[in-house]
Backbone as numpy.savetxt, mean C-alpha at the origin, in Angstrom:
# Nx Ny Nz CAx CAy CAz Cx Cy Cz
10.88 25.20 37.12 10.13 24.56 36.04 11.08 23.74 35.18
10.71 22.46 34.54 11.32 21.77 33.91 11.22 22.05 32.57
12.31 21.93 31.88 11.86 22.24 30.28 12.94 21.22 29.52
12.05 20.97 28.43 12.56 19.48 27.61 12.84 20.30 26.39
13.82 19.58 25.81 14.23 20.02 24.24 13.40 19.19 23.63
12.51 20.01 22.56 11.72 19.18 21.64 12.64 18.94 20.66
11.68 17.14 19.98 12.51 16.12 19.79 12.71 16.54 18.29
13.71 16.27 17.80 14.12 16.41 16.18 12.94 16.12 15.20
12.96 17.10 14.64 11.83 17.37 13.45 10.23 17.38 14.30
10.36 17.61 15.53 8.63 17.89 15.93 8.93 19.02 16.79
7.15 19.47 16.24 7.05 20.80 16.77 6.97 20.82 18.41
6.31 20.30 18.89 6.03 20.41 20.33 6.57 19.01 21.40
6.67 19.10 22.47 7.15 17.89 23.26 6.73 17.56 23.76
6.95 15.98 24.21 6.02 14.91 24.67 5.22 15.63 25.79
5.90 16.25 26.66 4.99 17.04 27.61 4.00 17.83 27.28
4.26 19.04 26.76 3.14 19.58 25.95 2.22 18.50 25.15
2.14 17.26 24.95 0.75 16.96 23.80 0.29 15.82 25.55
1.02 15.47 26.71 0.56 14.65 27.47 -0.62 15.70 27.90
-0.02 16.97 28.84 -0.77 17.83 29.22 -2.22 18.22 28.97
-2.15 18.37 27.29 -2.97 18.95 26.68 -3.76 17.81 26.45
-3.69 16.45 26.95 -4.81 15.15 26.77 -5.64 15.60 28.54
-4.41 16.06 29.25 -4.81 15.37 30.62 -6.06 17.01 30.87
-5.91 17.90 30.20 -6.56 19.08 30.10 -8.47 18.86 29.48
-7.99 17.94 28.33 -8.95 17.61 27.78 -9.94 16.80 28.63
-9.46 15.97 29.50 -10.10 14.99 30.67 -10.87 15.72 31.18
-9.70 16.46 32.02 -11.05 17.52 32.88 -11.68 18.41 32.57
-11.38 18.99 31.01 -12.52 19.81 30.78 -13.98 19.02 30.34
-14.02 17.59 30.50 -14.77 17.14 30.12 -15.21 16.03 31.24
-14.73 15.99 32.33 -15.18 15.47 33.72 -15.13 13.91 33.28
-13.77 13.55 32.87 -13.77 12.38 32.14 -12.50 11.65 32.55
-12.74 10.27 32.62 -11.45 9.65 32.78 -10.53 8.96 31.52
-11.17 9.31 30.45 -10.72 8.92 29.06 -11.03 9.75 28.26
-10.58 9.53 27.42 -10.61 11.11 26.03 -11.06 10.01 24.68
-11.94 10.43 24.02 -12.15 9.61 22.51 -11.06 10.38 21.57
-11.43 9.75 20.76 -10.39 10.14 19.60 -11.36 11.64 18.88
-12.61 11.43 18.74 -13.92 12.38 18.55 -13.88 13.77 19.39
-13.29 13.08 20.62 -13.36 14.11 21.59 -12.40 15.42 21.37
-11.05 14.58 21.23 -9.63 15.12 21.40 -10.03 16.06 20.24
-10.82 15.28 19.37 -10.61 16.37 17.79 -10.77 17.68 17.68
-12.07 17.84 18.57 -12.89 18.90 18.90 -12.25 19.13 19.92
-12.09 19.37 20.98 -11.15 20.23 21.70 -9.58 19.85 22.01
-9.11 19.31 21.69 -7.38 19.28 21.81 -6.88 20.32 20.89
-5.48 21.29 21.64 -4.93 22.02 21.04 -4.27 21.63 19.62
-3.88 19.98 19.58 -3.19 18.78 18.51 -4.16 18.40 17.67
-3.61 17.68 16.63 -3.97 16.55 15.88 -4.04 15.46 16.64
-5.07 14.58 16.53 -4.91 13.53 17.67 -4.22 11.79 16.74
-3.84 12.06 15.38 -2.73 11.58 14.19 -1.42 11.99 15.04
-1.13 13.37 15.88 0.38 13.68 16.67 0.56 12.94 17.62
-0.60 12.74 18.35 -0.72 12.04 19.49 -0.28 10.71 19.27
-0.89 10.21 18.43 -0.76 8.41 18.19 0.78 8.64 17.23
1.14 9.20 16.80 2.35 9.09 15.99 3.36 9.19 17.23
3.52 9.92 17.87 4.30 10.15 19.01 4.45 9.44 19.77
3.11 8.65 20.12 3.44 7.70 21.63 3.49 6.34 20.82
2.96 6.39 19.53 3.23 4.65 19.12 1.20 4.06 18.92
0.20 4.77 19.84 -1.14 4.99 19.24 -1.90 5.31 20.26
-3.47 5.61 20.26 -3.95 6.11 21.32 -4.07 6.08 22.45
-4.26 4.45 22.46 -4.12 3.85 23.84 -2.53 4.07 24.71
-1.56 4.48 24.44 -0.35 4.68 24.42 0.23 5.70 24.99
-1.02 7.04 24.17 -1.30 8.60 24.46 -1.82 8.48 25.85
-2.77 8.05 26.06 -4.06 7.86 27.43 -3.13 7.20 28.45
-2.07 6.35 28.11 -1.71 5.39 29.49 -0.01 6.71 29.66
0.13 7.42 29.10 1.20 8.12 28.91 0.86 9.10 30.23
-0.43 9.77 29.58 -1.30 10.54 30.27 -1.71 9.99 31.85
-1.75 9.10 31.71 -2.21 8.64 33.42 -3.95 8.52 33.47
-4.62 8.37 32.07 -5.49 8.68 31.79 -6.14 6.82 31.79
-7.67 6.73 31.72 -8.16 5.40 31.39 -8.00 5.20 29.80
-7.98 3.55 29.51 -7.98 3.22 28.13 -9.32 3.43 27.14
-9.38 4.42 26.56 -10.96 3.99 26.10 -11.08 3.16 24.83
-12.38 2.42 25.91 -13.02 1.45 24.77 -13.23 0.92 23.58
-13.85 2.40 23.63 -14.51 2.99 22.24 -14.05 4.53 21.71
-12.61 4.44 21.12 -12.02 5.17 20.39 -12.80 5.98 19.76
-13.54 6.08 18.98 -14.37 6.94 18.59 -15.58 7.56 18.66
-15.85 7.09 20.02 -17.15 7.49 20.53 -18.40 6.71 20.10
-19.41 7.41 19.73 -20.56 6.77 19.25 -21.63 5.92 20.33
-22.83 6.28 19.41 -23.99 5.27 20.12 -24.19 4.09 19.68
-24.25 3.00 20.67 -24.74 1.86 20.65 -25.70 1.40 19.93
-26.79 2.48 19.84 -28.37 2.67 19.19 -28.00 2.36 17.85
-26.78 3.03 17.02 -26.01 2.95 16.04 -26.33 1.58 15.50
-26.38 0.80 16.04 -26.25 -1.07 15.57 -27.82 -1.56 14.95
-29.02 -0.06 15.44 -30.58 -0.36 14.51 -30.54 -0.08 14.11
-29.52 0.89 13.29 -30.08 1.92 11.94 -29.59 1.01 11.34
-30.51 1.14 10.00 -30.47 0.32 8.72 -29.08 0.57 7.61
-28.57 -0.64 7.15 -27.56 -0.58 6.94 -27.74 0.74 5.42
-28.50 0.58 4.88 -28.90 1.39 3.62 -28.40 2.77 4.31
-28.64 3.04 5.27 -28.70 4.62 5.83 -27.66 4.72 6.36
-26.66 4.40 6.61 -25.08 4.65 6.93 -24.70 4.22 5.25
-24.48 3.95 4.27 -24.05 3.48 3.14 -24.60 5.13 2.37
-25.37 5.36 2.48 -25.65 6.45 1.87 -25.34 7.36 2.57
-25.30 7.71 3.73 -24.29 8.85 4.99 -23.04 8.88 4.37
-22.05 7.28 4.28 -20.88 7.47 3.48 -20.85 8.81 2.11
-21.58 8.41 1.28 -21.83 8.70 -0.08 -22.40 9.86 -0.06
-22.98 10.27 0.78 -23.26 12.35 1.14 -21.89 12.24 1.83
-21.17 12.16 2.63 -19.75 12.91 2.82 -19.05 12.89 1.93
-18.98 11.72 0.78 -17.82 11.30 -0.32 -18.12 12.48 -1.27
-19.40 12.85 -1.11 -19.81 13.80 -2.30 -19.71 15.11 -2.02
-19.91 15.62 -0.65 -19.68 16.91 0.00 -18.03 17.42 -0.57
-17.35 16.40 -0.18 -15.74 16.44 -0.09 -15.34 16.59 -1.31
-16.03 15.71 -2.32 -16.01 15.58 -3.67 -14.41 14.65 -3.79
-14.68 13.39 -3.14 -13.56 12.77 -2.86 -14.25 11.10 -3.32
-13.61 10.44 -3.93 -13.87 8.78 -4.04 -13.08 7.78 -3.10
-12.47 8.73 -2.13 -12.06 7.71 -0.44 -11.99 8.51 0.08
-12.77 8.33 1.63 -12.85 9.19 2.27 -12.25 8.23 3.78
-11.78 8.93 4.41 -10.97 8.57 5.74 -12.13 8.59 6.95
-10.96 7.75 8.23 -12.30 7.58 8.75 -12.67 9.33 9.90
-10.97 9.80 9.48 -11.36 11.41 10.25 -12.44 12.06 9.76
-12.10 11.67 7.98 -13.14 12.61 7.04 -14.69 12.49 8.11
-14.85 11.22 7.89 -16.56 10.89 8.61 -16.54 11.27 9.62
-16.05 11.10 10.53 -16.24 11.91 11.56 -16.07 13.22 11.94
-15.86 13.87 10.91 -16.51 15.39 11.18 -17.34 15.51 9.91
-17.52 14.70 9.51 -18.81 15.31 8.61 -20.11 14.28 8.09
-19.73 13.12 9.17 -21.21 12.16 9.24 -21.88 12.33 9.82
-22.90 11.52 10.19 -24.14 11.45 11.27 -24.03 10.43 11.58
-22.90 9.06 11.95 -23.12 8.34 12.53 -21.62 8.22 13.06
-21.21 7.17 14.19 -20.11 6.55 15.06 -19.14 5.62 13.42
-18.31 6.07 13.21 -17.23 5.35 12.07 -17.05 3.96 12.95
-17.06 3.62 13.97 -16.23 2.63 14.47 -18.08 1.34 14.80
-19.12 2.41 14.70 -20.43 1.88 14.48 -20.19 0.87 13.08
-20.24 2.10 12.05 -20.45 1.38 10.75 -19.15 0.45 10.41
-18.14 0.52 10.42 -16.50 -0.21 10.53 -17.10 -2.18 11.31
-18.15 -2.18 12.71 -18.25 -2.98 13.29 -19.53 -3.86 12.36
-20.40 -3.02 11.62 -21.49 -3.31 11.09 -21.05 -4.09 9.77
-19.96 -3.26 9.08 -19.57 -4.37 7.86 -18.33 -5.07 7.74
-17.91 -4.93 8.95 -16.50 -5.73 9.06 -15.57 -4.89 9.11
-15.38 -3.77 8.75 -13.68 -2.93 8.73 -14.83 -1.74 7.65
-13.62 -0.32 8.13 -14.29 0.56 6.96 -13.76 0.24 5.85
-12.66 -0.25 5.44 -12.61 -0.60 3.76 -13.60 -0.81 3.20
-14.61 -2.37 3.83 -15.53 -2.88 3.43 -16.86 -2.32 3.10
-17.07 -1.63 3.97 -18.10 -0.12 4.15 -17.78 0.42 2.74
-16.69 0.69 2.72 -16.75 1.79 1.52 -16.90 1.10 -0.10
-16.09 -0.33 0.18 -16.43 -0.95 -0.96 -17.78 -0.67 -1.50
-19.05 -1.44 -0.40 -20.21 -1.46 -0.28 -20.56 0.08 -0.74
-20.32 0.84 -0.41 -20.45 2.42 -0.95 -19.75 2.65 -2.14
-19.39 1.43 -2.38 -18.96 2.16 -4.46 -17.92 3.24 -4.13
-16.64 3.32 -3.39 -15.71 4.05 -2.77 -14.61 3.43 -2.89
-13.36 3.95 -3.67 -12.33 3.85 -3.41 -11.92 3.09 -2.22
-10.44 2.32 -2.07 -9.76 2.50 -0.95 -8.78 3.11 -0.86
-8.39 4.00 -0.04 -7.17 4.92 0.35 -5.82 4.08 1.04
-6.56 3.37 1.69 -5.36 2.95 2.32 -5.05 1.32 2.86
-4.19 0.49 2.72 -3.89 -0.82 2.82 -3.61 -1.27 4.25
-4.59 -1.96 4.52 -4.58 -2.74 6.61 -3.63 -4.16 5.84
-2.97 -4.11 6.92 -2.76 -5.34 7.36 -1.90 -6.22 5.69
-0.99 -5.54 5.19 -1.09 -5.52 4.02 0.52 -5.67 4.09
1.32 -6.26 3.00 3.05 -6.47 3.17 3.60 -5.22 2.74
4.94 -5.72 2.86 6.08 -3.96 2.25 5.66 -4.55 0.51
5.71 -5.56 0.36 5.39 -5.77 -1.16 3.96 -4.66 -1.98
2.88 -4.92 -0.99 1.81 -4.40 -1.84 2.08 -2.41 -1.87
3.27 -2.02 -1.07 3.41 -0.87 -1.35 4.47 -0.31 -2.11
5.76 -1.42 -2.50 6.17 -0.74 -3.50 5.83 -1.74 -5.03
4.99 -2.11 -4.63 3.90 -2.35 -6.35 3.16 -0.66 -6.29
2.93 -0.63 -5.40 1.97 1.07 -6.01 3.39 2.04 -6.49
4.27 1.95 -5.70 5.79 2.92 -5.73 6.21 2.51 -7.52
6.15 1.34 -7.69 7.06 1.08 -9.31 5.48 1.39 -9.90
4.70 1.14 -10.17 3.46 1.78 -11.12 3.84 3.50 -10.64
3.75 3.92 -10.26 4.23 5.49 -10.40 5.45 6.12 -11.07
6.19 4.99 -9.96 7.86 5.56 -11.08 7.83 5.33 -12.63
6.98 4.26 -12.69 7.13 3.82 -14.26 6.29 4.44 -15.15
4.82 5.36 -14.52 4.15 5.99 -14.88 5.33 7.67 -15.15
5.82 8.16 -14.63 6.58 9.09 -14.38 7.92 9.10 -15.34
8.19 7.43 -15.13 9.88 7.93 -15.52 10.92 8.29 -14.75
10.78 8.35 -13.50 11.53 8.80 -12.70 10.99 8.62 -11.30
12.01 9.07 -10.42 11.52 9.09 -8.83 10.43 9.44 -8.20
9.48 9.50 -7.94 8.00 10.13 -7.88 8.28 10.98 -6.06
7.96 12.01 -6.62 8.10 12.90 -5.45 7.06 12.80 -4.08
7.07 13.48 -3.13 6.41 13.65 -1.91 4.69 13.63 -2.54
5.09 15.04 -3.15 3.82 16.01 -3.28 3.09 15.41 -4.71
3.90 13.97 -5.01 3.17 13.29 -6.29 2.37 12.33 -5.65
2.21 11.77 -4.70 1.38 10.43 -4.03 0.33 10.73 -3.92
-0.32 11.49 -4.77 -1.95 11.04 -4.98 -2.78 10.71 -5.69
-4.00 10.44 -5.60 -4.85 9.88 -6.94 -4.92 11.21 -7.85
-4.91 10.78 -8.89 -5.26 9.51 -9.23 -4.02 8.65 -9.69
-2.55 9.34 -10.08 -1.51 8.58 -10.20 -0.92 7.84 -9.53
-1.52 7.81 -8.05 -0.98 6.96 -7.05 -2.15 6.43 -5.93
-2.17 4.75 -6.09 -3.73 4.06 -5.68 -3.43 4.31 -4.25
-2.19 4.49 -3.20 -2.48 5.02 -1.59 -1.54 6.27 -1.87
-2.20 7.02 -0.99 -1.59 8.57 -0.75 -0.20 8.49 0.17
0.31 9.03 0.17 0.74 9.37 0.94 1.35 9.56 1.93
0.46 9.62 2.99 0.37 10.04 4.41 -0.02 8.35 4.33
-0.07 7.02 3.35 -0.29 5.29 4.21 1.33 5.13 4.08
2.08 5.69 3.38 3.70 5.38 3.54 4.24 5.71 5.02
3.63 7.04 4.84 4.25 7.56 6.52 3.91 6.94 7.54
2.86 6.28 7.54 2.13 5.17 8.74 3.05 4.02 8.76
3.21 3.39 7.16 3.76 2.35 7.56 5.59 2.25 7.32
5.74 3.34 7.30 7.70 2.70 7.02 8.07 4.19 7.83
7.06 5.22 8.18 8.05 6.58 9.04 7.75 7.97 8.34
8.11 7.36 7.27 8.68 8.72 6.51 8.14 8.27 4.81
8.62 9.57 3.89 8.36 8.92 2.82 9.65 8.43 2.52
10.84 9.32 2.66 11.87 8.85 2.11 11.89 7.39 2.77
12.04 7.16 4.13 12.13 5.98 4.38 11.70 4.68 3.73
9.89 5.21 2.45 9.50 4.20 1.98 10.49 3.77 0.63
11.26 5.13 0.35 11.98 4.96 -0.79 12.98 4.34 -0.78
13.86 4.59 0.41 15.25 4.00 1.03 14.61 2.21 1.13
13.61 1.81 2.14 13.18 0.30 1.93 12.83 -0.19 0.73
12.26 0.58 -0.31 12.44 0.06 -1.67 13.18 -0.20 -2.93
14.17 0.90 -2.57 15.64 0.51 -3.19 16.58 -0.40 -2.30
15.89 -0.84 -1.44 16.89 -1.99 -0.87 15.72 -3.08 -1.21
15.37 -2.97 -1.18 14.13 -4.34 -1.31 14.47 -4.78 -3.11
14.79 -3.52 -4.02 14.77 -4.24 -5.58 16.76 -4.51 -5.58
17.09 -4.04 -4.75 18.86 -4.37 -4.82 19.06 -6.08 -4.34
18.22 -6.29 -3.67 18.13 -7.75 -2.95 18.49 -9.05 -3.81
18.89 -10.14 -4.10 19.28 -10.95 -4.72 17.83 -11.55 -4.85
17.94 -11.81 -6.12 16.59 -12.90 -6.23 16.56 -14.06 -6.08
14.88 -14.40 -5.54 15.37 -15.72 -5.02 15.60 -16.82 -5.75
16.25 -17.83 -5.51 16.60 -19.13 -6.43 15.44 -19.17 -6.94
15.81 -20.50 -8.12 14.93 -20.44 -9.51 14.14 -21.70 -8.91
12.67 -21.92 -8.89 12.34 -22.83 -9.29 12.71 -24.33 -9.93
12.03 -25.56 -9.20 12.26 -26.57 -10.27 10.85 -26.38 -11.13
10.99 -26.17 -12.22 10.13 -27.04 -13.37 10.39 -28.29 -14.18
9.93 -29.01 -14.32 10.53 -30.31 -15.78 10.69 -29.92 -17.07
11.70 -30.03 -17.55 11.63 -29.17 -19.24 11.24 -30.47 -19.78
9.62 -30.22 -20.18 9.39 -30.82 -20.97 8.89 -30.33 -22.04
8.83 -29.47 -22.74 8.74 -28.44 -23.71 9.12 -28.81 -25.14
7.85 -28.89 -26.09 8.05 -29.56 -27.44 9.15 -30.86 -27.44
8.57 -31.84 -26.18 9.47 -33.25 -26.31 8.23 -34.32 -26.13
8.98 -35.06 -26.86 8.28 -36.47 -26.44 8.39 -37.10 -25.11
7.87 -37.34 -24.51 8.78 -37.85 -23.19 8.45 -39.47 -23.17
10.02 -40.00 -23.00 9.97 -41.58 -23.17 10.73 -42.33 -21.40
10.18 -43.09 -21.43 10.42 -43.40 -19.91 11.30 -44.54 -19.83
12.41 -44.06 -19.99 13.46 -44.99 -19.66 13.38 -46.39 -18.54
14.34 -47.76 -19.01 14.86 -48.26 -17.65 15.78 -47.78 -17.16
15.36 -47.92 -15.63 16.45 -47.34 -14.58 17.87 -47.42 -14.98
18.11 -48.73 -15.49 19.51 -49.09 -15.54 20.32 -48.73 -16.81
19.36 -48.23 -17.96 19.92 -47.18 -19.06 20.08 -45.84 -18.70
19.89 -45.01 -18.24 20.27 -44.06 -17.88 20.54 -43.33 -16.28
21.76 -42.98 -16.10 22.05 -42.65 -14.36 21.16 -42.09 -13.65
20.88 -41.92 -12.41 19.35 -41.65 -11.66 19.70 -40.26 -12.06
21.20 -39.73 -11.81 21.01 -37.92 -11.59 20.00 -37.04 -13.39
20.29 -38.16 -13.98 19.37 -37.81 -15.20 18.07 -37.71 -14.77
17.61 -38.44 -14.47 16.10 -38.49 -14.24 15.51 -37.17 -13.55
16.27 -36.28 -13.26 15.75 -35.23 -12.31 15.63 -34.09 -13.21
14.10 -33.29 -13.09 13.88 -32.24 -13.95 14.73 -30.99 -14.22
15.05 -30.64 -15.23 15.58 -29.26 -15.46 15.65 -28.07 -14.23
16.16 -27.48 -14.11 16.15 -25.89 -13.00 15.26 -25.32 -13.56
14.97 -25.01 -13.49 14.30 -23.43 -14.40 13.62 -22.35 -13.63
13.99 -21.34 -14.12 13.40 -19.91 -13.35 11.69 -19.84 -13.18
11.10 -18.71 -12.97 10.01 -18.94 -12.93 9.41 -18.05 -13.64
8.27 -18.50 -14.65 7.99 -17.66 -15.76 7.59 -16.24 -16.09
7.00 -15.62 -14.36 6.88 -14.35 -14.71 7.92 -13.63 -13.84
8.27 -12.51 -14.72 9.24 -11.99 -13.67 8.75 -11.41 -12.00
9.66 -10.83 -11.00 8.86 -10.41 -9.65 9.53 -9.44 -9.98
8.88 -8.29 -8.73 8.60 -7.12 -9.09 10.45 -6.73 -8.86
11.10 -7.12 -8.22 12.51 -6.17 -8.25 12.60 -6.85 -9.89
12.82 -7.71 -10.40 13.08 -7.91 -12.08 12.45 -7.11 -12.53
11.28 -6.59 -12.55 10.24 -5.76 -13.19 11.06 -4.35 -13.10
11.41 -3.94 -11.74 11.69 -2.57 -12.17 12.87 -2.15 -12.47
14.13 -3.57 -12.35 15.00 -3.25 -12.58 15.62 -3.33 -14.04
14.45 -3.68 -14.60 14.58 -4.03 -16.37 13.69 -2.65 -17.03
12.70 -2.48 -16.52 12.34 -1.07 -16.46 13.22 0.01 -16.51
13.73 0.32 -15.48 15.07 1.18 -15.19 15.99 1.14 -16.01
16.24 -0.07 -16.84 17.71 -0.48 -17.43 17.08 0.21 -18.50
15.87 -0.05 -18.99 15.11 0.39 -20.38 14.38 1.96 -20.44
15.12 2.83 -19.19 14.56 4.24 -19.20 12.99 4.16 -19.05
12.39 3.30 -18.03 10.59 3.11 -18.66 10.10 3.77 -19.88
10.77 2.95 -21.15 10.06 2.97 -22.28 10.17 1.59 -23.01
9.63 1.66 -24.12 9.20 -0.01 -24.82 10.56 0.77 -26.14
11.13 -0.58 -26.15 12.83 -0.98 -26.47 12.42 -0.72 -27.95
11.06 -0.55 -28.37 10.80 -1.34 -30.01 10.12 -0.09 -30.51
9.24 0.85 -29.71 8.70 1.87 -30.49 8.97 3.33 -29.35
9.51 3.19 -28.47 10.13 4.15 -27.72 8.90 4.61 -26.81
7.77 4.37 -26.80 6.59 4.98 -26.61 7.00 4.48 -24.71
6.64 5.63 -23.96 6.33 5.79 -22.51 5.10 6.34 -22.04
4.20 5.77 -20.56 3.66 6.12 -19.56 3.90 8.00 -19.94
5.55 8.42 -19.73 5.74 9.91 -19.10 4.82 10.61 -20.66
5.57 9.98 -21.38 5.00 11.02 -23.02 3.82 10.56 -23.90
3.01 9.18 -23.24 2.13 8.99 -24.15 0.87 8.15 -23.11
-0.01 9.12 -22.86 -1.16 8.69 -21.46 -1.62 7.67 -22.36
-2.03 6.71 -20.90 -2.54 5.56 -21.48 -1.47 4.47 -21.92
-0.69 4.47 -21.96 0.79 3.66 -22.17 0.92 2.60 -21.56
0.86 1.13 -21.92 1.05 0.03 -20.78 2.82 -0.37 -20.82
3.26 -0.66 -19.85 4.62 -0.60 -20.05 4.63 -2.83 -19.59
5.09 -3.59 -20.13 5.49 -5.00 -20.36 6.89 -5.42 -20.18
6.61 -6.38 -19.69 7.81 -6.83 -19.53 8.38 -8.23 -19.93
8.81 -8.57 -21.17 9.08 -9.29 -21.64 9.88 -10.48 -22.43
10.08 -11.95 -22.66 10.96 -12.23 -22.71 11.99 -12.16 -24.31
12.75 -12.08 -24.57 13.33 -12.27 -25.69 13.33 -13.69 -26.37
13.70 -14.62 -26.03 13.60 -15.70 -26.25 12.84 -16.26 -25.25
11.38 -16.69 -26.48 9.93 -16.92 -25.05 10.14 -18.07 -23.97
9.81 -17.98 -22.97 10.11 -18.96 -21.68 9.63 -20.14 -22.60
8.48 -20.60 -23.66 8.34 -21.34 -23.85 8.93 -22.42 -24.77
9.96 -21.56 -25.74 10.83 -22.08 -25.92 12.88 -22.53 -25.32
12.14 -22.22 -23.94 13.73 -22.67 -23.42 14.30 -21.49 -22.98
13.45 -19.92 -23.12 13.97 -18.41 -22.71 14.41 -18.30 -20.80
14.88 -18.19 -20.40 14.59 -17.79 -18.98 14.44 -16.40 -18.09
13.72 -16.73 -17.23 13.43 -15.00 -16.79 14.40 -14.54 -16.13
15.29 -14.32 -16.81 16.75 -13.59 -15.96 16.89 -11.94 -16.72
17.65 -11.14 -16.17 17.97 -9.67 -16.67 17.86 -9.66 -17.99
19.29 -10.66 -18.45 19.60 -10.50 -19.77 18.53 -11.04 -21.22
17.45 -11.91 -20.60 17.03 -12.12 -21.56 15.26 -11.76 -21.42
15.31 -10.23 -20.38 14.31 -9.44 -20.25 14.68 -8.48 -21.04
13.16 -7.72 -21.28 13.01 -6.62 -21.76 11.44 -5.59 -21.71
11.98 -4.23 -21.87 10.56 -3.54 -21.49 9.89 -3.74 -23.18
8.46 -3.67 -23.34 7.73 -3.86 -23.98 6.39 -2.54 -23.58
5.82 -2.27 -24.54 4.29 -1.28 -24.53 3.59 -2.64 -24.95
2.33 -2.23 -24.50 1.09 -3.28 -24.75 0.92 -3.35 -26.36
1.06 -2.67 -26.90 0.51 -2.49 -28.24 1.67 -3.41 -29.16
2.87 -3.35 -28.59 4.56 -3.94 -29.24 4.06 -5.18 -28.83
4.19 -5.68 -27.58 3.68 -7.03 -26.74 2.89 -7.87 -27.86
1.50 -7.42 -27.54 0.36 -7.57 -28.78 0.68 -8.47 -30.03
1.23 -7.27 -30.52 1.98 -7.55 -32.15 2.77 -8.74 -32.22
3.72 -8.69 -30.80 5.21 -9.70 -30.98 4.27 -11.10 -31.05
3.48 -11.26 -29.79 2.69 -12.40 -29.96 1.86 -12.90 -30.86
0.89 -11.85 -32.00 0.61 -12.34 -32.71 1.52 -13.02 -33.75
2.37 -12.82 -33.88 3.58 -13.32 -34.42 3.69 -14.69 -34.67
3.65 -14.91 -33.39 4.61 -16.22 -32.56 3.29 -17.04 -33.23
């Protein structure tokens, strides 16, 4: 008998989860396995399966198995029921669970219809759930940007590094387990995001400083052409590595009344210029600063 060392940090080996697909086949006189199927009788998570081989179809061709179709099973018939009656199916599971996003595993063990039915009926399940007055859990098709914007709204909510077992709602808009999908690991999402705000920023913008001037339009031959060319200038709002790295510099609190996210709920944390971009300020480190909404507010009524 052959025996494999299972692979670092997993419980079981590629052999053991192939087996246990190709088991599932024939207990079911089948040349493909659904994802529905595997759920209900596979010894696994069928999330191990697709994490392991890279995704289902992956699992099945691993297996020696056919590609199926239709991943999640379901009836065809599925495509007459009225859209009202899958929208409200959503909204009895969301409520069973007592959850405001529900996954598409959730529904399928506790709907009455094919997820990949209703997913085809309104375009993607995000959309479904929109339409169901539902949260979204998790970001398709979406950059490394839109996930460490959720990562700095936490840290800055926090004050600090936001842990494993902190990535959920309501302090955190994706859980979780969408980091581990998309970068591995969590640390991994942390390690790509402290390299992502260490990164040099990118060059500044041209704008024209034309800012509280008259502007008079010279002849060519009074002034040298390299004049004629607009000012550099940065670009007026900061991006998110400026954001958190002025944050960070400022302990996420506001520089003017000390007030934080960690010690005072409800806290908007700003980021703002010292000398306003509109008078000639630029959005660089030194002439950032953290601000609370309420300080912000004030400074501007000011101005």
């Amino acid at each position: 008998m052959k025996f494999e060392l299972t692979e670092s940090g997993n419980q079981f080996s590629n052999s053991e989860l192939t087996q246990d697909l190709i088991r599932v086949a024939t207990l079911l006189n089948k040349k493909s396995v659904t994802l529905k199927e595997y759920q209900e009788y596979g010894n696994y998570s069928y999330q191990t399966q697709k994490k392991r081989f890279g995704s289902w179809f992956k699992a099945l061709e691993t297996a020696g198995l056919e590609e199926s179709k239709r991943p999640w099973g379901g009836d065809l018939s599925e495509i007459r029921i009225p859209e009202i009656q899958l929208i409200e199916d959503i909204q009895r599971v969301a409520k069973k669970l007592g959850k405001n996003a529900i996954t598409i595993a959730e529904y399928e063990d506790h709907g009455k219809y094919g997820s990949s039915a209703i997913s085809k009926r309104f375009g993607g399940w995000n959309k479904a759930k929109v339409v169901a007055g539902l949260e979204i859990g998790r970001l398709y098709n979406s950059t490394d940007e839109d996930y460490f914007e959720n990562i700095l709204h936490v840290w800055q909510t926090l004050g600090r590094q936001p842990k494993y077992q902190e990535m959920v709602a309501p302090l955190s808009r994706l859980n979780v387990s969408s980091y581990e999908r998309k970068f591995g690991s969590w640390r991994s999402a942390l390690v790509r995001f402290i390299e992502y705000v260490n990164k040099k920023d990118d060059e500044a913008t041209i704008e024209p400083n034309i800012l509280n001037e008259t502007i008079k339009i010279p002849f060519v031959h009074d002034i040298p052409s390299k004049n004629l060319k607009p000012k550099k200038r940065t670009n007026r709002t900061a991006n998110l590595r400026q954001r958190f790295r002025v944050m960070k510099r400022d302990d996420f609190r506001c520089v003017l009344c000390g007030s934080s996210p960690a010690n005072k709920p409800g806290c908007e944390l700003h980021i703002d210029h010292i000398l306003p971009w509109s008078q000639g300020g630029e959005t660089v480190e030194e002439n950032l600063r953290t601000l609370c909404s309420d300080c912000n507010l004030g400074r501007s009524n000011k101005e």
